[in-house]
N, C-alpha and C positions, 0 to 999 in steps of 0.2 A: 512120258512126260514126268520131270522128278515133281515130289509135294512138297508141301509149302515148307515141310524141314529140311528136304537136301538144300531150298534154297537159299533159306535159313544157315544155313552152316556153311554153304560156300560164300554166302557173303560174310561169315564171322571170320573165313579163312582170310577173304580178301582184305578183311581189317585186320589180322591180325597180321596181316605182312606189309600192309601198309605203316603200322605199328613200330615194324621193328622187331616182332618177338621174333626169339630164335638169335637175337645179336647182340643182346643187353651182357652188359659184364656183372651187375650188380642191381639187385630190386629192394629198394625200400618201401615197407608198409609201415602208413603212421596212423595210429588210433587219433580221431579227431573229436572222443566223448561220444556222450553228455557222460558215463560213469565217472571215467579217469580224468578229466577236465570240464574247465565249462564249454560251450558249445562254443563262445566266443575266444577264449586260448585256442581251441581244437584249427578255428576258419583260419585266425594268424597263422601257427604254428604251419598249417596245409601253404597257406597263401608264400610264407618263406620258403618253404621247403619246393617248391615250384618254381619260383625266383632263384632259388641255388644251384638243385639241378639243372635248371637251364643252362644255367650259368655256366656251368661245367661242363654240359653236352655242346655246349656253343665251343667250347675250348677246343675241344675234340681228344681232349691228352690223353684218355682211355676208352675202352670201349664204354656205350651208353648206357645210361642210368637209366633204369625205369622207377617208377614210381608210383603208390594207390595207395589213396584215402579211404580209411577203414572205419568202419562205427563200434566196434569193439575186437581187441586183441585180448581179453579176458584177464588182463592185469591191472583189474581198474585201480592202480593206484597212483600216484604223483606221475599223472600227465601230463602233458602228451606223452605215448608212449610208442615205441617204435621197433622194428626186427630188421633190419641188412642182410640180405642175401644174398651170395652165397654161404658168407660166411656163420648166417643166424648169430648174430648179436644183436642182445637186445636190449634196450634202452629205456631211460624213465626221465623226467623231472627233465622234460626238455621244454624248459622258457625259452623267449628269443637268442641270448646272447649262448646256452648250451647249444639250442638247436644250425647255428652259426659253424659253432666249433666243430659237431656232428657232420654239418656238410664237407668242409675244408679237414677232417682229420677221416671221419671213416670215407666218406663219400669219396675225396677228393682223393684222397692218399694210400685210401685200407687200411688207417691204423684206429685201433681201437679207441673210444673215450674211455677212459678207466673210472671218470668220477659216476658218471649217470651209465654204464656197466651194471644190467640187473642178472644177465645170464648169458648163455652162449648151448645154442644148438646147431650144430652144420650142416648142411643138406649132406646125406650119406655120399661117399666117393669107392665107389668099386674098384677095389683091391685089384692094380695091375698085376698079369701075370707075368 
C-alpha cells in the first residue's frame, strides 16, 4: 500500500496535468509586495494580469500562458515587478496602463517593453549538436 506521500504526489501529478504544465509557451511571475508595492497595487496589478492572460489564452493564438503571484522577486523596488519566461525579462514600475502594454507587447507578441526593461536572464538552451 503506497504512504500518504506517493499519494501526495500522484495527485500533484494529476493536477499538474490538469494544469497544463508541460504545454505552456511562456510563464509569468508577478511580485504582488508588500516590499516592491503596496499590497493594494500588488491585488490590482495580480487581478489585471489574470484578466489579460485569460484573455489571450481564450484567443488561443499561441501556446498558453501560465502565470503565479509571488510575494517577493527580491527587487523590491518600483512595483509591481515581474520576470517572463522563457525569455527571463524582467520588469519593474508596472501601474495599470504599463502592465496593459506588458500583456499585448511581451505576453501577446514576445516583444520586449523597452521602457519598464530592468534586466534580462534566459533560461539556459543546450547547445545543438
Amino acid at each position: 500500500m503506497p504512504d500518504a506521500g506517493d499519494d501526495g504526489l500522484a495527485e500533484a501529478r494529476a493536477e499538474a496535468r490538469r494544469r497544463g504544465v508541460g504545454g505552456y509557451g511562456r510563464h509569468v511571475f508577478l511580485c504582488t509586495g508588500p516590499d516592491c508595492c503596496t499590497p493594494e497595487a500588488g491585488a490590482a496589478a495580480w487581478a489585471r494580469l489574470k484578466r489579460g492572460v485569460g484573455e489571450l489564452n481564450a484567443r488561443g493564438a499561441g501556446p498558453p500562458i501560465y502565470r503565479t503571484k509571488v510575494g517577493c522577486l527580491r527587487v523590491c523596488r518600483d512595483g509591481p515587478v515581474a520576470v517572463v519566461y522563457p525569455e527571463g525579462r524582467w520588469y519593474a514600475g508596472l501601474d495599470a496602463p504599463a502592465l496593459d502594454r506588458l500583456i499585448a507587447a511581451e505576453l501577446g507578441r514576445g516583444r520586449p517593453l523597452p521602457d519598464r526593461l530592468i534586466g534580462e536572464n534566459p533560461l539556459y538552451q543546450k547547445p545543438s549538436l
